[in-house]
Steps between C-alpha positions, in 0.01 A plus 500: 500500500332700265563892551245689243511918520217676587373739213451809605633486862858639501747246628194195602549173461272183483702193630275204479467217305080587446263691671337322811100505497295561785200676584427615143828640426831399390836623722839504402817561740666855365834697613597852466828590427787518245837303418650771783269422774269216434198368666463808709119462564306153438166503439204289313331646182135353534304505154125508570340295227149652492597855540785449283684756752857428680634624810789382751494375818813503741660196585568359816844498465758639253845352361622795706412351836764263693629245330258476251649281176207491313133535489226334297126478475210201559153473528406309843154437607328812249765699676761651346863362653860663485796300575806643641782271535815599669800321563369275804144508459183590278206755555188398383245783561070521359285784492256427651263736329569610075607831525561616868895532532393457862356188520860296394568245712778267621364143428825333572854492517704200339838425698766357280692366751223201584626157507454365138500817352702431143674849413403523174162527586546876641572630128098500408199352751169582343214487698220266306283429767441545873271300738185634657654552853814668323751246689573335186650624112594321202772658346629413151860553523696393147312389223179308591642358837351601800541518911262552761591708761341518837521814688363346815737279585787633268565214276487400160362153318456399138139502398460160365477688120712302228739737366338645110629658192513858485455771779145662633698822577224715366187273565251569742217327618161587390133461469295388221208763398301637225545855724720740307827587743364888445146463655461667865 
């Protein structure tokens, strides 16, 4: 995982792979701390691209909190998405509205001791996609494979999706448009 220090901000640290866009601005999942007491505080720098401004917004959880392993960032649904995985299970939370620490949400809670569940798959499930009524993700979990999970009925299935080259960790989906990403 890429760690990248924050200029300017002390002991900050950026540690994603790339920002995550959504609602005009690009996010990236940040610590404070030092080699003495890391990730003390865990928070998102959000870059506005038409102000050109930055500012941070809290997370929803830190690497401080219970059992916390590791965290890492997604955008789901224009929402912003932070994943907290812990030993026996993985936090995926949204805010629900850019900018309002307030509004983060628990969208569901992934179980790794389901039926099926292969081990390995607990070291990295990125959210690509999530169906309308929210019952259903598609998680990439190792180099272009994918899983579906079902939080409904608490299982998980293959999608059907032929197994490709490479990995779609940092793709998102998006919308084609002649509209620059910085017009309100």
């Amino acid at each position: 995982m890429m760690m990248m220090k924050i200029l300017g901000e002390g002991s900050s640290f950026v540690e994603d792979f790339s920002g995550k866009f959504v609602n005009g601005t690009l996010n990236w999942l940040a610590f404070d701390g030092d080699n003495d007491n890391a990730y003390l505080t865990t928070f998102i720098v959000s870059l506005d691209l038409a102000t050109e401004q930055y500012e941070t917004l809290m997370a929803p959880v830190g690497r401080r909190d219970a059992g916390v392993e590791f965290l890492f960032s997604a955008a789901l649904k224009g929402s912003l998405c932070i994943v907290a995985n812990r030993h026996t299970e993985a936090d995926y939370w949204v805010m629900k509205e850019h900018g309002n620490a307030d509004s983060w949400t628990l969208l569901f809670r992934i179980p790794y001791c389901v039926a099926g569940f292969p081990q390995f798959l607990r070291i990295y499930t990125a959210p690509v996609c999530v169906s309308d009524d929210g019952d259903e993700v598609l998680l990439e979990y190792y180099l272009g494979k994918f899983i579906v999970y079902n939080s409904r009925i608490v299982s998980f299935k293959a999608p059907g999706v032929e197994v490709f080259k490479g990995s779609v960790l940092a793709a998102g989906v998006y919308a084609e448009t002649l509209m620059s990403p910085t017009s309100k």
